[in-house]
C-alpha positions, 0 to 999 in steps of 0.5 A: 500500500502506498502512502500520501507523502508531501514533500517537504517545501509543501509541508513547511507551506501547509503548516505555515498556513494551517497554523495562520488559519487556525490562530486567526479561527480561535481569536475570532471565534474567542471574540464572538463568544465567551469562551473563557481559557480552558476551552480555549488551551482545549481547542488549540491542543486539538488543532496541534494534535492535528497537526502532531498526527499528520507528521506522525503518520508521515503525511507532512514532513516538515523541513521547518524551511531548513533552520535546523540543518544540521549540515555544516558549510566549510569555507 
């Protein structure tokens, strides 16, 4: 069976926008209500462990647009 694979540029362009998404659907939907700050840890755990499950599974695999390469560039 083959899986769903995303590179990895398109990864860091999915979690990018997922995370800009979401943040922008809980300010707005804590400014519309009267949500108190459990719910609001709540919900944002459950969009992080979206997330958490996607890179888990292999789905996504982030590069984190390479700030954290190991790989050391020699003069």
């Amino acid at each position: 069976m083959k899986r769903l694979r995303i590179n990895a540029l398109a990864s860091d362009i999915i979690i990018s926008v997922y995370v800009i998404v979401t943040l922008y659907f809980r300010f707005k939907l804590e400014g519309e209500t009267a949500t108190g700050p459990l719910e609001s840890m709540v919900m944002g755990l459950c969009f992080v462990v979206i997330i958490w499950a996607l890179i888990k599974l292999k789905v996504l695999n982030p590069n984190w647009f390479g700030l954290f390469n190991s790989k050391k560039i020699e003069p």
